[in-house]
C-alpha positions in Angstrom: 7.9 -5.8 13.2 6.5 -3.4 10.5 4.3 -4.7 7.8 4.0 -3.3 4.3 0.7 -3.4 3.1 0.7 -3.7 -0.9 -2.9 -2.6 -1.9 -4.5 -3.2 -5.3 -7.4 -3.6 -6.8 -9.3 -5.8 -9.5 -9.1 -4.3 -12.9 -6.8 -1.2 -12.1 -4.4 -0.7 -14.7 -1.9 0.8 -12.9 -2.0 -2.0 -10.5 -1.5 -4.7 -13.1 1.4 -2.9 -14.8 3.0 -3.0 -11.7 2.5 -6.4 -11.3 3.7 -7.0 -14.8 7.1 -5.1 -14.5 7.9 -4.8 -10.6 5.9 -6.9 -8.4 8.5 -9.9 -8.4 11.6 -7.6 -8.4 10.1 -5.8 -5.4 9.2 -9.3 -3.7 13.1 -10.9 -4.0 14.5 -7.3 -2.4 12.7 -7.8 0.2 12.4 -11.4 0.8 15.3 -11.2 3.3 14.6 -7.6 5.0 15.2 -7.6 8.7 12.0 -6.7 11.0 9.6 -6.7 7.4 6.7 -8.7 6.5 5.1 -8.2 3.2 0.7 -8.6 2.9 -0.5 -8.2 -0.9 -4.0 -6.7 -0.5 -6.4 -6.9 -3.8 -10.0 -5.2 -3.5 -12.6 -5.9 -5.3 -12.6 -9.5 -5.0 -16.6 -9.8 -4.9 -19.4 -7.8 -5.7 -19.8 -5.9 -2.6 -15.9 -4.9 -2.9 -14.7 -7.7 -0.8 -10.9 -7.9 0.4 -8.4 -10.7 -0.4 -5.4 -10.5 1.9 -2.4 -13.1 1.0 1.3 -13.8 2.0 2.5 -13.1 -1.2 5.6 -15.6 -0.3 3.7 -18.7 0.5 0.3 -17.6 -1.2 -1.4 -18.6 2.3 -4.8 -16.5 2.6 -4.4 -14.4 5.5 -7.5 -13.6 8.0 -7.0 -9.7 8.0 -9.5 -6.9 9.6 -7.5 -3.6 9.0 -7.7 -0.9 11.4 -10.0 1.7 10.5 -6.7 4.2 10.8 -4.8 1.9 8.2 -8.4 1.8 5.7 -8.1 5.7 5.8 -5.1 6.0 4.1 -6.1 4.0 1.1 -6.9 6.8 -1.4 -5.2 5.2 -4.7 -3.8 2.3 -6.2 -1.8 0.6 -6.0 -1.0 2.1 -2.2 1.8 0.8 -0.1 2.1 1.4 3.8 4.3 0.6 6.2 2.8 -0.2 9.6 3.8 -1.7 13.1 2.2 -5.1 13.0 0.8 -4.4 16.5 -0.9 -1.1 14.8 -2.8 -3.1 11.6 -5.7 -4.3 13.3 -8.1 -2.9 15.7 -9.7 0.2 17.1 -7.0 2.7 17.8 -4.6 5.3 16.0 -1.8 3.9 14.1 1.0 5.5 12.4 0.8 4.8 9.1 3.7 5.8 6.3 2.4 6.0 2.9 4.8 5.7 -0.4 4.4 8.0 -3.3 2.2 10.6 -0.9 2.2 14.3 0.3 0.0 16.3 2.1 -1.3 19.7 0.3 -3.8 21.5 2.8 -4.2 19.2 5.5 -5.1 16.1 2.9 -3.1 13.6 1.7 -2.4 13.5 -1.9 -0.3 11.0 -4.7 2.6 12.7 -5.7 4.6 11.1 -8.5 7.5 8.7 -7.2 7.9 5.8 -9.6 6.7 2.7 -8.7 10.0 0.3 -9.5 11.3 -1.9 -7.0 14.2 -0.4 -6.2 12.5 3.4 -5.0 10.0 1.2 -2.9 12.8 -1.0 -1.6 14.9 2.0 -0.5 11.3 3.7 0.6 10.5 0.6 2.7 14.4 0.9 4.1 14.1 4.3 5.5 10.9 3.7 6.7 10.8 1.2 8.9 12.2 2.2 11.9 10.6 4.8 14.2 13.1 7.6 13.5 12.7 7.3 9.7 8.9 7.1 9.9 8.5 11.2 8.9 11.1 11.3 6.0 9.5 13.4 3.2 8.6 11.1 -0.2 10.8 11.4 -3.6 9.2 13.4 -6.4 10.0 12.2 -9.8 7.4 11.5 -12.8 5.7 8.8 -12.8 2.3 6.7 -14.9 1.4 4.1 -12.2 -1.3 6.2 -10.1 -4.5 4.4 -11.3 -7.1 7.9 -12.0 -9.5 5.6 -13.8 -13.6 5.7 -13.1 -13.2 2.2 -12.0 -10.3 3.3 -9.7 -12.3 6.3 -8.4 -15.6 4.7 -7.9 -13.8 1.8 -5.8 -11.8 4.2 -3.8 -15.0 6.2 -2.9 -16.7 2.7 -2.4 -13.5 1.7 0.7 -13.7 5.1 1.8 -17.4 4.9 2.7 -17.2 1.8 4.8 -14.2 3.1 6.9 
């Protein structure tokens, strides 16, 4: 089963704009996908950058530890991965694939695929089986990467405690 990780954080604009015009789209396309579970993630839930991790379905709080592998491919927000449920928590490798990313001199980078439901839908389509796992992302213009000092600082704050 692969698991798509939908990672926000308190106060990002891009983040809430997306929650605003494509979050519940998104949701109903995949409500029914075969082999998917959905995890909304939000950071900065407490002063020390907690983590919130929910079924965005039922609303249950989920007890989550990500894998340091899975923390190190947060870089923006919002970020969604796609990763084997087996993979998510725990000490060793997983294989992570990241929407809206490329990698420019060995580091992975946003590039500028539009956030709507339908590109992630079809994103999380061709993605989730093994084969489909190295596709290369879309590039089209988009204003939903979050570049704020609030995003920054929080990013830097989630990179330091992977």
């Amino acid at each position: 089963m692969k698991v798509l990780l939908i990672v926000k954080l308190v106060g990002c604009g891009g983040c809430e704009l997306f929650n605003r015009t494509h979050r519940e789209e998104l949701l109903d396309e995949l409500r029914d996908e075969p082999g998917l579970k959905v995890v909304e993630i939000l950071y900065g839930t407490s002063d020390k950058g907690g983590m919130a991790a929910t079924d965005p379905y039922t609303k249950d709080k989920l007890s989550l530890d990500l894998s340091q592998s899975v923390r190190e491919q947060i870089r923006w927000f919002p970020t969604f991965l796609l990763v084997s449920e087996d993979e998510l928590e725990g000490d060793g490798p997983a294989s992570v694939s990241v929407y809206n990313s490329r990698v420019v001199n060995g580091t992975l980078e946003p590039a500028s695929s539009p956030l709507t439901a339908s590109r992630i839908s079809l994103w999380v389509s061709e993605h989730k089986d093994p084969a489909g796992m190295s596709s290369s992302t879309e590039s089209a213009r988009s204003g939903y990467f979050c570049n704020s000092r609030l995003c920054r600082e929080r990013r830097m704050k989630i990179s330091e405690t992977v």
